[in-house]
C-alpha positions as CSV (number, residue, x, y, z in Angstrom):
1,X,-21.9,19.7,-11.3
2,X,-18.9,19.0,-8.9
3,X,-19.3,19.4,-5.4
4,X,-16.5,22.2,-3.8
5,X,-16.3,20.3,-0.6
6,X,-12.4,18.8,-0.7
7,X,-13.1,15.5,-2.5
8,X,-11.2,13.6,0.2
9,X,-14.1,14.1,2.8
10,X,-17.1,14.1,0.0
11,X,-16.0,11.4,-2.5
12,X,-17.7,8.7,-0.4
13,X,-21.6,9.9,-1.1
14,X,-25.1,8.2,-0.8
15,X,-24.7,7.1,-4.2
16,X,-21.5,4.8,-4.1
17,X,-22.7,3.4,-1.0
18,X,-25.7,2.5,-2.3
19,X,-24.8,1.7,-5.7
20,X,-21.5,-0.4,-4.4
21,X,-23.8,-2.2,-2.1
22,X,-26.4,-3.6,-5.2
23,X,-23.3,-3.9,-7.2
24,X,-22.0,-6.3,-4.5
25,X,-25.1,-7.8,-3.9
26,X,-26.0,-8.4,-7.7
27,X,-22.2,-9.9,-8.0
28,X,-22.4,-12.2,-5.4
29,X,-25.7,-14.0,-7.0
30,X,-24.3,-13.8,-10.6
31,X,-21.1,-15.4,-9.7
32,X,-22.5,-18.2,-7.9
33,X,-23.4,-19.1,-11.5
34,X,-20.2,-18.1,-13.9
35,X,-17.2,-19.8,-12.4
36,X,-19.2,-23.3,-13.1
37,X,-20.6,-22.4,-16.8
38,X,-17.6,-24.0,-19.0
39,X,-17.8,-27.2,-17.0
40,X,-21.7,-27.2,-17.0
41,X,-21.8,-26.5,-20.9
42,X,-19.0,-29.0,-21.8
43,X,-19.2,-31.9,-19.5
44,X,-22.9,-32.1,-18.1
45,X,-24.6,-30.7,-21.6
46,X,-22.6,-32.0,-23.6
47,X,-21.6,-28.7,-25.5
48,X,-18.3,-28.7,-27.9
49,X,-15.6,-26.5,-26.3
50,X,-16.5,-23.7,-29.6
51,X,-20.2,-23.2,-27.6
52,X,-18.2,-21.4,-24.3
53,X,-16.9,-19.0,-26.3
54,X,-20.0,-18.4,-28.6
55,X,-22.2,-18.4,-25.4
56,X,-19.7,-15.6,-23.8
57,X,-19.2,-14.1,-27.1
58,X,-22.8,-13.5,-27.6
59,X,-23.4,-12.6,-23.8
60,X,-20.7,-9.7,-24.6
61,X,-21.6,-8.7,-27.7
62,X,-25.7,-8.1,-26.7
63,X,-23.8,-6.2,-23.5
64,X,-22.3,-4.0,-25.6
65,X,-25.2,-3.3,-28.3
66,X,-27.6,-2.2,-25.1
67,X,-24.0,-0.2,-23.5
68,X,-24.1,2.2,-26.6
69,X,-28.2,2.8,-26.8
70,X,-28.1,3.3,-22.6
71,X,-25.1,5.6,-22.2
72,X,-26.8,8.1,-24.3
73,X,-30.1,7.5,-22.8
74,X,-29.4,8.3,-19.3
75,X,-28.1,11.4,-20.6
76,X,-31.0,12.2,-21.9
77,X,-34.0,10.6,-19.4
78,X,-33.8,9.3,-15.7
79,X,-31.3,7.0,-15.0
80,X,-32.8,4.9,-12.2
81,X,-35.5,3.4,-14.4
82,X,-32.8,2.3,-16.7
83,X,-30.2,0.6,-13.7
84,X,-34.0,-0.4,-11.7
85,X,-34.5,-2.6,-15.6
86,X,-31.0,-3.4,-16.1
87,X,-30.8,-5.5,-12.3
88,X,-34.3,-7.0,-13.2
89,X,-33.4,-8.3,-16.7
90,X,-30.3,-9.8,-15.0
91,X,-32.2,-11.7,-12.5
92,X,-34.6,-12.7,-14.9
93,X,-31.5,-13.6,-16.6
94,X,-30.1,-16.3,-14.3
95,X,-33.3,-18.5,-13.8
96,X,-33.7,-19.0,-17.1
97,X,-30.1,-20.3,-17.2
98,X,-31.1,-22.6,-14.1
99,X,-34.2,-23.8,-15.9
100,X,-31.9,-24.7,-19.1
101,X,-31.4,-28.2,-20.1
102,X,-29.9,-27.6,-23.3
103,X,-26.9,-25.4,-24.1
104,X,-29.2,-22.6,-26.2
105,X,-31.1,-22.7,-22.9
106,X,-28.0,-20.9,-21.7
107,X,-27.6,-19.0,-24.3
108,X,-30.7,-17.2,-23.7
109,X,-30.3,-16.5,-20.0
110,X,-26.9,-15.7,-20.6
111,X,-28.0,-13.2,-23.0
112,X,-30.5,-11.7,-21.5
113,X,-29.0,-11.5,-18.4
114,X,-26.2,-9.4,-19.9
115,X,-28.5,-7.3,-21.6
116,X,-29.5,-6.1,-18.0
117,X,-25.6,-5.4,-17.4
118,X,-25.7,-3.1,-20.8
119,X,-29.1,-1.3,-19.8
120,X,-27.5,-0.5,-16.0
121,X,-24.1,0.0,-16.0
122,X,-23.2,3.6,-18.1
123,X,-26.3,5.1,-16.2
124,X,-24.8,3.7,-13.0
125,X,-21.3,5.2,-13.4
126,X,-22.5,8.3,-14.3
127,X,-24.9,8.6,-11.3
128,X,-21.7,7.0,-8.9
129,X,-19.5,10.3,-9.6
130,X,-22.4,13.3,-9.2
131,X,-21.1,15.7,-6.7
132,X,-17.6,13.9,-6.8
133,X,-14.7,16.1,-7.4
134,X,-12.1,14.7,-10.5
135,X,-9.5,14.4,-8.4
136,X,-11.6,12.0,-6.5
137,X,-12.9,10.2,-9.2
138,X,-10.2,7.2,-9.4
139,X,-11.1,6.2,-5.7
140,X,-14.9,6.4,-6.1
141,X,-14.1,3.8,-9.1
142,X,-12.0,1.7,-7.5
143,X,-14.4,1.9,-4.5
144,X,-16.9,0.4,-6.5
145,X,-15.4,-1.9,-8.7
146,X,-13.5,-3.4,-5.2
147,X,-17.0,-4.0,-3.9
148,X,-18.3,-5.5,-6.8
149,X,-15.8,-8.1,-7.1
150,X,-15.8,-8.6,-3.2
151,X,-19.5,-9.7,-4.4
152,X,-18.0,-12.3,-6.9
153,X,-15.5,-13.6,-3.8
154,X,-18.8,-14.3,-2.0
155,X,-21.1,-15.3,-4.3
156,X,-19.5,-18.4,-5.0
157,X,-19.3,-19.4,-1.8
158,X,-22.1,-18.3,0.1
159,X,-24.7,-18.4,-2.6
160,X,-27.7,-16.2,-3.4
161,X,-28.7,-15.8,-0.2
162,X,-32.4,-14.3,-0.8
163,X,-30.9,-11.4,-2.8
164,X,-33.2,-11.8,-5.9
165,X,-36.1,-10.3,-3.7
166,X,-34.0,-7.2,-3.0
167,X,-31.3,-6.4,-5.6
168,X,-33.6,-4.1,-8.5
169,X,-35.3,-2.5,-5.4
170,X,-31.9,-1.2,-3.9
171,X,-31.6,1.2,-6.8
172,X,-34.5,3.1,-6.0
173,X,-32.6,4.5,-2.7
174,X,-30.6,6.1,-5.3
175,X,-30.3,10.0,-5.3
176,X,-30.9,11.2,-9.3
177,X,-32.0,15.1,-9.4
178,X,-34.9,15.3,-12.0
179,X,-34.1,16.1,-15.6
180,X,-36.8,17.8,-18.2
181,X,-35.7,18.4,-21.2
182,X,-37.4,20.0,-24.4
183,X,-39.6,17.8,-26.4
184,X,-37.0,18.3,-29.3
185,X,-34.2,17.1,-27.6
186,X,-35.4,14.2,-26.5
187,X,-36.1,13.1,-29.8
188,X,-32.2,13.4,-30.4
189,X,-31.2,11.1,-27.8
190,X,-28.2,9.8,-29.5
191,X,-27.3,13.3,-31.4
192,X,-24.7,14.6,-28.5
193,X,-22.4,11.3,-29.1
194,X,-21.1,13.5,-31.4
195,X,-20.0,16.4,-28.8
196,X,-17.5,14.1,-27.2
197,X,-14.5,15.5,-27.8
198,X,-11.6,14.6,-29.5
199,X,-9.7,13.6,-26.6
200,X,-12.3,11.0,-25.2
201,X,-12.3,9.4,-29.2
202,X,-8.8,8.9,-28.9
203,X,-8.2,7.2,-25.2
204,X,-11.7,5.0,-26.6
205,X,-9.9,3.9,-29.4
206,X,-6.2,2.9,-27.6
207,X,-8.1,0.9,-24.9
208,X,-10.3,-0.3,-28.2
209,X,-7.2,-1.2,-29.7
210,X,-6.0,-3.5,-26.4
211,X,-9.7,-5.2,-26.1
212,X,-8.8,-6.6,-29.4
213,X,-6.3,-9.3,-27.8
214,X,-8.3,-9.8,-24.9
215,X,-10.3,-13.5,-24.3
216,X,-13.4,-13.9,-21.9
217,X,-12.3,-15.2,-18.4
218,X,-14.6,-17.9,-19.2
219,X,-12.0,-19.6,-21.5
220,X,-9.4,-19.3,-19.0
221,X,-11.5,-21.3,-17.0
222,X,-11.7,-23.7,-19.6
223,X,-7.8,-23.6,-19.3
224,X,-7.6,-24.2,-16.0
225,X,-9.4,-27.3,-16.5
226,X,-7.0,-28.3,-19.3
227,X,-3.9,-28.1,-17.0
228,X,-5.0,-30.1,-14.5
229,X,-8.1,-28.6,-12.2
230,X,-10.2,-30.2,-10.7
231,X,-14.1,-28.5,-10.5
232,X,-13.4,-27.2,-7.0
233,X,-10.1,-26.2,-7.9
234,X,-11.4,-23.6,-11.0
235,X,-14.0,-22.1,-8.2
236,X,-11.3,-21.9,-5.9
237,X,-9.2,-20.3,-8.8
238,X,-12.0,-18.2,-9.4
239,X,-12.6,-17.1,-6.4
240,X,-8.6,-16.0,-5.8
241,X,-8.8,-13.7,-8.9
242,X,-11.5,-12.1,-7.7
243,X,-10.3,-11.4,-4.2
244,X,-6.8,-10.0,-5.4
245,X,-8.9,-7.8,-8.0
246,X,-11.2,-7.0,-4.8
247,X,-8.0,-6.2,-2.6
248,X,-6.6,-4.6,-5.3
249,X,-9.2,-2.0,-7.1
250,X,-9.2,0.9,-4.6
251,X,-5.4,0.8,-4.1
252,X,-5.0,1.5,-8.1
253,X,-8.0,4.2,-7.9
254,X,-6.1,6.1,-4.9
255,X,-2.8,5.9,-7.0
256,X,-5.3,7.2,-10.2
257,X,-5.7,10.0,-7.9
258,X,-2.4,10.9,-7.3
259,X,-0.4,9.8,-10.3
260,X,-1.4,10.2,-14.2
261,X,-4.2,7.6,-14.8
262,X,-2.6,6.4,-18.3
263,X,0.3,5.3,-15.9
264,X,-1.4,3.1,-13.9
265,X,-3.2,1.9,-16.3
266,X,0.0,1.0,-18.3
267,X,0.8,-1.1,-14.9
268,X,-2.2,-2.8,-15.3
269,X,-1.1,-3.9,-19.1
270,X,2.0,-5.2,-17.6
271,X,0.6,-7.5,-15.5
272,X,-2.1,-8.6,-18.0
273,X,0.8,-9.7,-20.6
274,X,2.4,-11.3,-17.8
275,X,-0.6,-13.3,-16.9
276,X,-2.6,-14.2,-20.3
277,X,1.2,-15.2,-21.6
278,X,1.9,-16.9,-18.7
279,X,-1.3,-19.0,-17.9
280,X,-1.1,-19.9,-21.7
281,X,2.4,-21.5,-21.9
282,X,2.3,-23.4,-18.4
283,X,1.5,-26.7,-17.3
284,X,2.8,-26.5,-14.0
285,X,-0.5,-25.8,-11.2
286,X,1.9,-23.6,-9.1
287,X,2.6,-21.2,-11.3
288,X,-0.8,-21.3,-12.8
289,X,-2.0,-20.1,-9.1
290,X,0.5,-17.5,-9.0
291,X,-0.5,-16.3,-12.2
292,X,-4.5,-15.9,-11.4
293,X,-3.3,-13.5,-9.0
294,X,-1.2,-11.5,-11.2
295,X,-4.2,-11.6,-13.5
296,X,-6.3,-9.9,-10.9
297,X,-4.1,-7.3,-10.7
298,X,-4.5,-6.3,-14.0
299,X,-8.1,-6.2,-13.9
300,X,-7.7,-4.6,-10.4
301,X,-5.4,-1.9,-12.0
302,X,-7.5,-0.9,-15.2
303,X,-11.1,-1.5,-15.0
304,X,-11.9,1.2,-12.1
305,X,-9.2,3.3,-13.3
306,X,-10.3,3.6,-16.8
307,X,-13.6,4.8,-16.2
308,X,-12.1,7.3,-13.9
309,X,-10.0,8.0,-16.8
310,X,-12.6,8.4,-19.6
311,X,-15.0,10.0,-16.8
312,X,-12.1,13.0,-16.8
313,X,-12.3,13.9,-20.4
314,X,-16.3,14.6,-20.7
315,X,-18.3,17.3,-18.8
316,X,-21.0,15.9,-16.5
317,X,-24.2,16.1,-18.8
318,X,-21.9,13.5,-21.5
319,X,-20.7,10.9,-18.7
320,X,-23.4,8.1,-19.4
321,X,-22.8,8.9,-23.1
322,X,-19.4,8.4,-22.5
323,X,-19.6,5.7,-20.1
324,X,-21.8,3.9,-22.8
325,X,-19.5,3.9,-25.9
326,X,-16.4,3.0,-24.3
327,X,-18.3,-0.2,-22.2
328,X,-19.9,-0.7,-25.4
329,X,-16.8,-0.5,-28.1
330,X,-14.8,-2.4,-25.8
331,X,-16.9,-4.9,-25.1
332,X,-17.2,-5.5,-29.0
333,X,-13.3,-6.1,-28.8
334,X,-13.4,-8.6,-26.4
């Protein structure tokens, strides 16, 4: 349950610090990786353009199939085992896309290294808001989702940096007060989807709805490349989105805090139209620059906050559940 401490001295607990820290950690060696994949695929394997997006598309989509089964899991069982699996799969995950030399290589690596995001991340953000107040919620989000991506500003640039001997440790620091349930319940681990309420089904399906016209970033890498970037340039590009969605993410969860979340949310749809449209029509580099930033916002402005914003409309014993479908259904829509 909640904690009655005032949520703006208790919202910062062990568990986002700990969490945000393997988050960042975990980013920074994954992204060392992602802002090179189109180029590596299409211009030192050889792959047809079609493969980035089947790669990505089939990264996502086994993301998504292990978000629904693990929302409702940690619900059910411990949820450190499952975030503990998730981080190992994922660095299991990126040495077999290392070791590829042939573009189902990195299919395989890819895949399995997003099955490891599915497995950890609704078990994660239901652990990061135990004894957090609602009304702190939005903050705790953007908290972690600004040190996440501060990971992806590093990784590119620094590298791995000896983290694969440490990152699926790091969870076990995590706090998680032990569950045990009937024998009968367990074996309806998926049975209390249907106690969501009516509420959470219909913010699911709105920001289901908007997934639909959304791309992977991976093919606006690829556009970068079309206009005119050179390798370093993309990184570089990269690396920019990810420090204005960095810089960015606990700004928007404060505001979530503060103002309705659907608004800011709304803000962050603004500047998404703005960007996609924009980065899709231009040729000029400038304005392509300008625009990755205005992309970041978006992401900056809706990815923390709508967690915070589904995590409102469950009670605590559904947030994994919860966390799970929405992950997973919009995943699917990407």
């Amino acid at each position: 349950m909640t904690s009655t401490q005032p949520a703006s001295r208790s919202w910062l607990t062990r568990n986002v610090r700990v969490l945000s820290a393997v988050s960042f950690l975990q980013d920074a060696a994954s992204e060392l990786l992602y802002p090179l994949l189109p180029l590596y695929l299409t211009a030192v394997l050889g792959a047809p353009a079609w493969v980035v997006g089947a790669v990505e598309g089939a990264a996502e989509g086994a993301a998504s199939l292990t978000k629904l089964a693990a929302g409702p899991l940690g619900d059910r069982f411990a949820r450190r085992p499952l975030i503990a699996t998730g981080y190992g799969m994922a660095a299991l995950g990126k040495v077999m896309v290392a070791a590829a030399g042939a573009w189902p290589g990195v299919l395989a690596g890819r895949v399995v290294d997003r099955l490891g995001k599915g497995i950890r991340g609704a078990p994660r953000d239901a652990l990061l808001i135990v004894d957090v107040d609602d009304a702190a919620r939005g903050r705790v989000f953007g908290f972690h989702r600004a040190m996440d991506t501060l990971g992806a500003v590093v990784g590119p640039l620094l590298g791995l940096a000896g983290y694969e001997l440490l990152d699926h440790r790091i969870a076990l620091l995590v706090r998680e007060t032990r569950r045990v349930l009937p024998r009968a319940e367990r074996r309806a681990v998926f049975a209390r989807v249907g106690e969501l309420p009516r509420r959470y089904w219909r913010v699911t399906a709105a920001l289901v709805v908007f997934g639909l016209v959304n791309f992977p970033d991976a093919l606006l890498l690829l556009r970068l490349n079309e206009i005119g970037f050179s390798v370093v340039e993309v990184i570089l590009a990269y690396v920019t989105y990810n420090a204005v969605y960095a810089v960015s993410s606990y700004p928007a969860g404060l505001l979530a805090d503060r103002l309705p979340r659907p608004a800011v949310f709304g803000v962050g749809l603004v500047f998404f139209a703005i960007g996609y449209t924009g980065l899709g029509l231009t040729t000029d580099a400038v304005t392509a620059w300008l625009l990755i930033g205005v992309y970041g916002l978006f992401t900056g402005c809706t990815d923390g906050v709508g967690k915070a914003w589904i995590s409102s409309l469950v009670d605590s014993d559904l947030q994994a559940s919860a966390q799970g479908v929405f992950q997973g259904a919009s995943g699917f829509a990407v």
